[in-house]
C-alpha positions in Angstrom: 39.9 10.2 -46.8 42.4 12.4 -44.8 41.6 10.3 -41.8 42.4 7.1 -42.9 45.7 8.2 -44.7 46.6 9.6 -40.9 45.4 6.5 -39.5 47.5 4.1 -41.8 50.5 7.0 -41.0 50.4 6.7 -37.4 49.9 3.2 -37.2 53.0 2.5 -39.6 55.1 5.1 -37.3 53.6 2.8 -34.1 55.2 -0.2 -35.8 58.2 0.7 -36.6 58.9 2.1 -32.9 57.9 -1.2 -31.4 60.3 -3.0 -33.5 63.3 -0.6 -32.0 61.7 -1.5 -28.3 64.2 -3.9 -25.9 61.9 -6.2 -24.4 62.8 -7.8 -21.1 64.0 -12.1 -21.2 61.8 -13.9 -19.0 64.3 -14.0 -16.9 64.0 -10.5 -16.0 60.5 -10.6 -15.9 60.8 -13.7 -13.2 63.0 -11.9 -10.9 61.3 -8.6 -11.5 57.9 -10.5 -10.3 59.2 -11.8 -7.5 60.5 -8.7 -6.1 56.8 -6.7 -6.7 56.1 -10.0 -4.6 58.4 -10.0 -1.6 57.8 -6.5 -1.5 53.9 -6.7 -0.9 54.3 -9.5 1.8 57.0 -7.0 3.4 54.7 -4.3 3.2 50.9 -6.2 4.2 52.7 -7.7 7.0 54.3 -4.1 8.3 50.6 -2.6 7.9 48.9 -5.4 9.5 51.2 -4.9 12.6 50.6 -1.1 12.2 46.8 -1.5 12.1 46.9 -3.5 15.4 49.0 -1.7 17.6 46.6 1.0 16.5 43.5 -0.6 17.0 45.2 -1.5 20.2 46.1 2.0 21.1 42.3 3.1 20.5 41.0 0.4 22.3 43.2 1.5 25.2 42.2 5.5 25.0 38.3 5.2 23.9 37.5 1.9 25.9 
């Protein structure tokens, strides 16, 4: 019985924080997504150059 009074206790505490959270506007959220998005493409891109002047590079020595 212990267990289930500790259960409904934490679970009560659990809801009470989430109602004192600030959640983001879509608004954030849109502009926060398209920076995480930007980003990748910036990043892909500068490792997709990386990798071939590398592969490039070994080509070069080892062939």
């Amino acid at each position: 019985m212990e267990l289930i009074e500790k259960s409904k206790q934490f679970l009560s505490e659990a809801n009470q924080e989430l109602k004192r959270v600030t959640w983001p506007t879509k608004k954030h959220i849109a502009a926060s997504t398209w920076v995480v998005v930007i980003l990748v493409l910036l990043i892909g891109v500068f490792l997709g150059i990386v990798d071939f002047i590398f592969s490039k590079l070994i080509r070069l020595v080892l062939g």
